[in-house]
N, C-alpha and C positions, 0 to 999 in steps of 0.2 A: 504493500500500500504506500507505503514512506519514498521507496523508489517511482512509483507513477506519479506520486506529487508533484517532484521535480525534474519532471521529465521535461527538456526544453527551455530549463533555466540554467542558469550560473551560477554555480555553487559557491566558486569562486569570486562573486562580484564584487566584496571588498579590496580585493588587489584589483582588479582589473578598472572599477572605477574610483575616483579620486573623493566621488564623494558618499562613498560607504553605499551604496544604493545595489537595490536587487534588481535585476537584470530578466526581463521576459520577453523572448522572443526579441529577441534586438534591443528592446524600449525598456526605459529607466520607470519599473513597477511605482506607479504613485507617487512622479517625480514631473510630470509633465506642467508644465507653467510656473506662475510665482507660487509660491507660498500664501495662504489663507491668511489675515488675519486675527482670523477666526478661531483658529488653533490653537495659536497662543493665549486667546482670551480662555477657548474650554478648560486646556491645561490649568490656566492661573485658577479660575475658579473650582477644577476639577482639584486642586492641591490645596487648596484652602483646609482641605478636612485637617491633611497632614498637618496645618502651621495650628490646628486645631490640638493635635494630638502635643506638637512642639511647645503650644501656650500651656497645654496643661502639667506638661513636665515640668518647665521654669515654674511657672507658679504655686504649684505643687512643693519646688522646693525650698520655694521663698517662706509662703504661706504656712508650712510645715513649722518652721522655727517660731511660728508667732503663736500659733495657733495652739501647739502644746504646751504652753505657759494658762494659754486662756481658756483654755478646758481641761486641764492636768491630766494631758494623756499618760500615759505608760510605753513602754519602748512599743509595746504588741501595737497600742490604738493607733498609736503612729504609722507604725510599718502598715497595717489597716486602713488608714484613711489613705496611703501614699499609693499603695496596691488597688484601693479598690474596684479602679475601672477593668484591672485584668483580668477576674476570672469572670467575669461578663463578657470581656471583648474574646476568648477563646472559644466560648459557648455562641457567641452571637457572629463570629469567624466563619462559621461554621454551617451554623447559619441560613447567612445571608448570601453565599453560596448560591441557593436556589431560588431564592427574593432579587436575588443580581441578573439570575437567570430567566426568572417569570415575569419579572416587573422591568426589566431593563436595568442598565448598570448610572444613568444620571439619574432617577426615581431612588439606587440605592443610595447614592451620593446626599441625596438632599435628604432621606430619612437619617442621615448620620450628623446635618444639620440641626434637624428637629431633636434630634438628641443630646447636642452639646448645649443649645438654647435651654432646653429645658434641667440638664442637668447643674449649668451654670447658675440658674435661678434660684434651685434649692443648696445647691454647696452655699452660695453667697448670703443667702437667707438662715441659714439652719441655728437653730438652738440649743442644739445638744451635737457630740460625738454620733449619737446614732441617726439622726438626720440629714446631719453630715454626709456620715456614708452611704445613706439612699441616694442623694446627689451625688456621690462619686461612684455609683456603680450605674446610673443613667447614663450619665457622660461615657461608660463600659461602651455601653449600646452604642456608639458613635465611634467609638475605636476599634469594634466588630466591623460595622460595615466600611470604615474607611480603607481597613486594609483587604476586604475584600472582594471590594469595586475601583477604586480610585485610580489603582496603578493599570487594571484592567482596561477600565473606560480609554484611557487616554493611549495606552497600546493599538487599540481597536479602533481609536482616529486618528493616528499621525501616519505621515508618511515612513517609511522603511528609513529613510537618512535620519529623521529626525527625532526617531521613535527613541532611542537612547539619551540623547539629550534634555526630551520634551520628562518622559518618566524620570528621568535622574535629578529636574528639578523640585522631587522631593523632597531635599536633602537644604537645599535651599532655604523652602519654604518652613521644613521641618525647624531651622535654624531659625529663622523671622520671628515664628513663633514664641521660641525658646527668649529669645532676646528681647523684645518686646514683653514679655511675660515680667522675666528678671527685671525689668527698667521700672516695670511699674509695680515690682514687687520693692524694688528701692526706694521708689518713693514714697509706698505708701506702709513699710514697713518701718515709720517714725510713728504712726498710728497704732499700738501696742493693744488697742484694744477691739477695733474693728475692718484693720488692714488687711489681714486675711482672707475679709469678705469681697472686701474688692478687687485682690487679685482673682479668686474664682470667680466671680462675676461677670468680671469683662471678656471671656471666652466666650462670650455670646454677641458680642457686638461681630466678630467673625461670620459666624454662623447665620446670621443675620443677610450680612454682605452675599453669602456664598449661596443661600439657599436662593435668593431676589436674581441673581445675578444668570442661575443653573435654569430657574423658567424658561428664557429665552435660548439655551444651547439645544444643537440637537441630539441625538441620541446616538450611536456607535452606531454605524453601519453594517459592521458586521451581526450585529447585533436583531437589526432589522431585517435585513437580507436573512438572519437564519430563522426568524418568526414568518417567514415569506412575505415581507412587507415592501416587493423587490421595487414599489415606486417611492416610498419613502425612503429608503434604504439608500438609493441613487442620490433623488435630491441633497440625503445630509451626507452622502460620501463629494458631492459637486461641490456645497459649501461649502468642506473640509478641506476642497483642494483647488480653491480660487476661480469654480467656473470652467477648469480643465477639460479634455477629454480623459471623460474618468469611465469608458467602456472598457477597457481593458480591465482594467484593473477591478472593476464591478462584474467579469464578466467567472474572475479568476476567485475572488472571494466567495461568489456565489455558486459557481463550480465545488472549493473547498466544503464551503457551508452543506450540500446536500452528499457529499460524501461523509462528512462525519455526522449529518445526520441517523444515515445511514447505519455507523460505529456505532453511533449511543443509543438508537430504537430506544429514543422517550426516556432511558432509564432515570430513576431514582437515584437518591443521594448515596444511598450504600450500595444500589447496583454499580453507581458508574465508580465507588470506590474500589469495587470487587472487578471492575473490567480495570480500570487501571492497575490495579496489581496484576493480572493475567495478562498486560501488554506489557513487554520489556521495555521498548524505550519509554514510556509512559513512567512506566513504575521507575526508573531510575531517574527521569527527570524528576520525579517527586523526592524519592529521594536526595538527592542536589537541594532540591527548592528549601525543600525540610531543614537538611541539615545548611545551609546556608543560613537561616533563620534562627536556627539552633546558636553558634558557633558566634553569629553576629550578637546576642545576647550576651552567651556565658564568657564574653570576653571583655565584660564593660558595661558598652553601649548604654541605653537609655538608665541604668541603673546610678551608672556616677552621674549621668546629668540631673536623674532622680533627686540623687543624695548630694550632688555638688557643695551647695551650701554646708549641709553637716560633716560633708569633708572637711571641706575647708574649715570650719570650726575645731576640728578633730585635731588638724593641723594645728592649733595655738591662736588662732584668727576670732578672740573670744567676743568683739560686740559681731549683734545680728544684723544691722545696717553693712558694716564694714565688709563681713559674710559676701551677704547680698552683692554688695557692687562690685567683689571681685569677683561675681559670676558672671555679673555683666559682663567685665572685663574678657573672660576666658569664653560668652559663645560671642562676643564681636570677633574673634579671631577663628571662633565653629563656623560662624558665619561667612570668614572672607574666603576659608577652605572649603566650605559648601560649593560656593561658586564656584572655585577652581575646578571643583569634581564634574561639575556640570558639560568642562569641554574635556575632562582626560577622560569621561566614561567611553565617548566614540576614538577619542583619538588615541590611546592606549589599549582597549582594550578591554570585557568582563571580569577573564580570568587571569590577566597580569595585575590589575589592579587591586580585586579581594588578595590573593597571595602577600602583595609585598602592601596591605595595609594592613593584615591581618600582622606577619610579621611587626610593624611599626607600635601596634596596640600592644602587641607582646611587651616590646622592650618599654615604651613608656608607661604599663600597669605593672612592670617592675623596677622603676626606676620611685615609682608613688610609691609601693612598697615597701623599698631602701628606704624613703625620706619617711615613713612612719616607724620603720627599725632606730632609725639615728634619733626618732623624737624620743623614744623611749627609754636609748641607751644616754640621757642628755635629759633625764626627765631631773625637774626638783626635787630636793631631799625636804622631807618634814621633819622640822628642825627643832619643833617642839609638839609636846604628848606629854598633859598631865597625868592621864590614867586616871582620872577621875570620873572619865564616863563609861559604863558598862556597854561597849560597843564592840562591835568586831574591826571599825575604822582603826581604834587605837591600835591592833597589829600591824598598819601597815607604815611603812617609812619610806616610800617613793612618792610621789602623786600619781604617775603613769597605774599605781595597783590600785591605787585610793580611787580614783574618778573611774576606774576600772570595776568596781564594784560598784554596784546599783542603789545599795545605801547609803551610799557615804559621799562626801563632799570635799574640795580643798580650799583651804584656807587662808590666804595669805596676805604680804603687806605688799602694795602697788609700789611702795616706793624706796624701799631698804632693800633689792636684791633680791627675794624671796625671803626674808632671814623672819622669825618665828613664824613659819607655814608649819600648818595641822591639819591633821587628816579628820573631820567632824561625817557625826552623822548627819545625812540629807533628811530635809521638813517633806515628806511624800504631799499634801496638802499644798504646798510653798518653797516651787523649787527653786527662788529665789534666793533665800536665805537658810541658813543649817539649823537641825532640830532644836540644838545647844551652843553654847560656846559663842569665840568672839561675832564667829558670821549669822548670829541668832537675828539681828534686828537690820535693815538698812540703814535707819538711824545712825547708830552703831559702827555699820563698818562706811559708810559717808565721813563721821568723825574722823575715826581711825585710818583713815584710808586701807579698808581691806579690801579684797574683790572675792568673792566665792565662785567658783565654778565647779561643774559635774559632770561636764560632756569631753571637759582636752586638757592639757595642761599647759600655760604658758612658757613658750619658747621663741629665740632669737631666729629662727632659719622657716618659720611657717610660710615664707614665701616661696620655698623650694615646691612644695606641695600645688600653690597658684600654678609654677611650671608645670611641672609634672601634668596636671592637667589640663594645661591647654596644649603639651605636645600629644596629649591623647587625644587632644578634638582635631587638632592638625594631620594625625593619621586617620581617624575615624571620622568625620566629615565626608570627605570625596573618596571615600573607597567602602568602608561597610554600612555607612548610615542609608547611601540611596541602594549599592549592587543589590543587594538581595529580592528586595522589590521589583527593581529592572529587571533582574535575571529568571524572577517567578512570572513576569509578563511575558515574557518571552517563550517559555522553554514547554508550554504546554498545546497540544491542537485545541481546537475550538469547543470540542464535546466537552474535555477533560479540563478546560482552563479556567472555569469558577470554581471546579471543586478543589482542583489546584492550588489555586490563590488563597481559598480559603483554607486548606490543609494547613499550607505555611504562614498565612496569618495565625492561624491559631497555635500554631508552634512557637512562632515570636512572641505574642501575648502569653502563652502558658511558661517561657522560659523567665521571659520578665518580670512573672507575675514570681516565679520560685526566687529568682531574684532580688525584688522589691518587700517580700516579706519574710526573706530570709538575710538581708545584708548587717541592719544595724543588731542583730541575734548573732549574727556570726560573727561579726566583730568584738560582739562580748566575749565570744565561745574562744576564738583564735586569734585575737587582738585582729587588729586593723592591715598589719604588714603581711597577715596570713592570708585574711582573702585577695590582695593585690597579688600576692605570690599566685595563687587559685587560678586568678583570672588572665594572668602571664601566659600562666600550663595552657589554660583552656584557648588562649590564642595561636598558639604555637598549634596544638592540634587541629586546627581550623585550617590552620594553611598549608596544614598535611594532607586534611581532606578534599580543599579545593583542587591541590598540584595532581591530585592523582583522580578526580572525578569530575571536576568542573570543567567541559571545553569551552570555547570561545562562541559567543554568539553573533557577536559585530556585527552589521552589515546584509545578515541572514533577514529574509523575511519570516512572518510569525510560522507560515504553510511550509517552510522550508529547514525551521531551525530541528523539528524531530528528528530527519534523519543524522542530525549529529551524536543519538544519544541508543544510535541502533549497535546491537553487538555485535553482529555479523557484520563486519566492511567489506567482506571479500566479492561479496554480487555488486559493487560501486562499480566504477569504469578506473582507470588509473588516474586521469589526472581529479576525478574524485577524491580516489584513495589518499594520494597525497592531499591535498587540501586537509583531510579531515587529521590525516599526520599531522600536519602543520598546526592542527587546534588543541593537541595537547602536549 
């Protein structure tokens, strides 16, 4: 089957034409005239969901530091309200799959609108912890269907040259997001008492824009064409492509379209998961997709942007404004590297790019790691202990064990050097001040000039840590934040390509959800320098996986990238054969 697809194309079109473009029958497939306008409008608004998903991260990790003081979370509530959109967005991945499929892929785009609007209303609103989290597991609902329409839709209308660039500005937007989030998370985290609410809040002015904006776009062609909607189908493939002659290319889609009609006879969500497993290259493109999703998590990714701020605290960076603005700081530079990724996804390459970023996240979540070793070996001595309080604090005599335990607190003078710092028990009611002793009263330690903290210890080098993570976003930017996405639009036929998407959405949301409510537990468990070591390993092995399963998809059109993932090469022609040599 995978052989009579490309029968009478150019396997090879990326070497032979200069601008990455698939090749039919002589003519440049889906390349004829200018460029649409239009395109880049769908895209912008089609990516909104993502700077959706990127505003709830920043803000998320803004609002986290304010928000636990003002409702006395516990390490759990936290990692709970930080997690809570992901074990919604795996279930809802999942899905929306077949909602993507029944209802059209811009229909599921703007249900992920409706979702973030209304989830932003109650997060911004809530009155308790658990109101809270009903608003943070709406907003789930929006991170279900974003990743398992978005990158799809925008596949399904671009041209072959530009399909790489147009999905890679995910990464972009995902960054816009993130920055914008943190911006207004620095301003309005002066507000100690209801700042919080207006960072979750404004996630809805987005949603707003994206949903108003999606009315007027049309719908995936392909999309159309395979509902047999072959006059509509035309019209929005014609606006997609400046008024061109888009016969060819409508004549070749809708050829595809009724061949894997064909393949999936109507099936079900678990039939067509159980036909994908019985196709080889199927089944290994999901695999790929999978584990690309996988690998892009447990190496980082959205988790330290999660936690960025409480990194950075962690690191010795004790006010929460201060926090704050050095996230800003570190995504304006996510952000300049976003865009870079935008031209090296076509002009380098899928699978050279994952590899040698995967590596870079390696070495920079062990270079964080190192810098939380040195904090510790470099932590303050507690330099006084009356033993007058029946505590377990009194055993300890470092602060790195003190602030390391969950009861206890450190103590010290802001302006003599450390010199009489105590290890006290923590107020669980008032984690502002200690149960006893001098940091009992702010009064008190305002006088005296003490400062009490619970979450890091203060040290002279907490700006190594600022580094440390923004060469993580400098790797991870234009290489694992967009690939994974782009290469799950890609790598599946048309029957198999929402269940697809949503396999590995639900894999990226399920890893980051184990992630996101397992980091600040594991840092208690293994200190802080353990999990950075963790997530080193786990990138290293990513780029094991990639170099020996991931081929190249550049340049491929979507009808043409399967047969890259078939086992058999030997029924290719030769200068097939090599080509596909050449992809890994």
């Amino acid at each position: 089957m995978a052989e009579n697809r490309i029968k009478g194309r150019s396997i090879n079109a990326d070497k032979e034409s200069s601008a990455d473009v698939h090749v039919l029958n002589g003519k440049l497939l889906g390349s004829e005239g200018k460029t649409s306008f239009i395109i880049y409008l769908l895209s912008a608004l089609a990516q909104l969901s993502v700077l959706c998903v990127g505003y709830d991260l920043g803000a998320s990790s803004g609002a986290v530091l304010i928000v636990k003081d003002a409702m006395h979370l516990s390490t759990i509530w936290q990692q709970l309200i930080m997690a809570g959109p992901l074990p919604v967005a795996v279930i809802i991945s999942i899905i929306a799959t077949k909602i993507s499929d029944k209802f059209g892929r811009r229909k599921t785009i703007m249900a992920s609108s409706v979702s973030y609007i209304i989830g932003s209303i109650i997060s911004g609103s809530a009155v308790n912890q658990y109101m809270l989290l009903c608003g943070r597991f709406i907003v789930g609902f929006g991170f279900g269907f974003t990743g398992a329409s978005t990158a799809v839709y925008i596949a399904e209308c671009a041209p072959v040259r530009m399909r790489g660039k147009l999905i890679g500005l995910s990464q972009p937007f995902l960054t816009i997001g993130i920055l914008s989030a943190t911006i207004f998370a620095g301003v309005f985290s002066y507000d100690t008492i209801n700042g919080w609410r207006y960072m979750w809040a404004f996630q809805g002015i987005w949603s707003v824009i994206q949903f108003t904006g999606l009315l007027f776009m049309p719908e995936s062609p392909r999309w159309l064409i395979q509902k047999s909607q072959f006059g509509e189908g035309k019209i929005a493939l014609a606006k997609l492509r400046h008024g061109s002659n888009v016969e060819e290319e409508f004549n070749e889609i809708k050829k595809n379209c009724e061949e894997d009609m064909k393949n999936s006879e109507n099936l079900g969500s678990f039939q067509t998961f159980v036909k994908m497993m019985q196709t080889q290259p199927v089944r290994r493109a999901l695999l790929v997709g999978c584990g690309i999703q996988l690998f892009a998590q447990f190496s980082g990714a959205n988790t330290i942007i999660y936690y960025s701020g409480i990194i950075i605290k962690m690191a010795g960076v004790g006010d929460v404004s201060t926090a704050i603005w050095n996230s800003v700081i570190i995504n304006c530079i996510n952000l300049l590297f976003a865009i870079i990724g935008v031209w090296l996804v076509d002009l380098v390459g899928r699978r050279k790019l994952a590899i040698s970023g995967l590596i870079g996240l390696a070495f920079s979540t062990c270079c964080l790691a190192t810098t939380f070793l040195m904090a510790i070996k470099h932590t303050p001595a507690v330099t006084y202990n009356s033993g007058q309080y029946n505590s377990s604090c009194m055993t300890h005599s470092l602060c790195s064990d003190c602030v390391h335990d969950p009861n206890c607190g450190f103590c010290y003078s802001s302006n003599e050097n450390n010199m009489n710092a105590t290890c006290l028990p923590s107020d669980p009611k008032l984690w502002q001040t200690s149960a006893v002793g001098a940091c009992n009263s702010t009064t008190a330690m305002q006088t005296a000039s003490l400062k009490w903290v619970i979450d890091y210890c203060p040290v002279s080098f907490s700006w190594v840590a600022v580094v440390g993570l923004a060469f993580f976003l400098v790797f991870y930017a234009p290489t694992m934040g967009p690939l994974p996405w782009t290469i799950n639009a890609e790598i599946y036929p048309l029957w198999a390509r929402s269940t697809g998407n949503g396999l590995a959405a639900a894999t990226c949301w399920l890893c980051n959800l184990i992630n996101s409510v397992s980091f600040l537990s594991l840092s208690e468990a293994i200190n802080s320098y353990g999990v950075f070591y963790l997530l080193s390993f786990m990138a290293v092995s990513g780029a094991l996986f990639c170099y020996f399963l991931l081929p190249e998809t550049k340049g491929k059109s979507l009808e043409a990238i399967e047969i890259l993932f078939m086992k058999d090469r030997k029924k290719l022609g030769n200068d097939e054969q090599q080509d596909l040599n050449d992809q890994y």
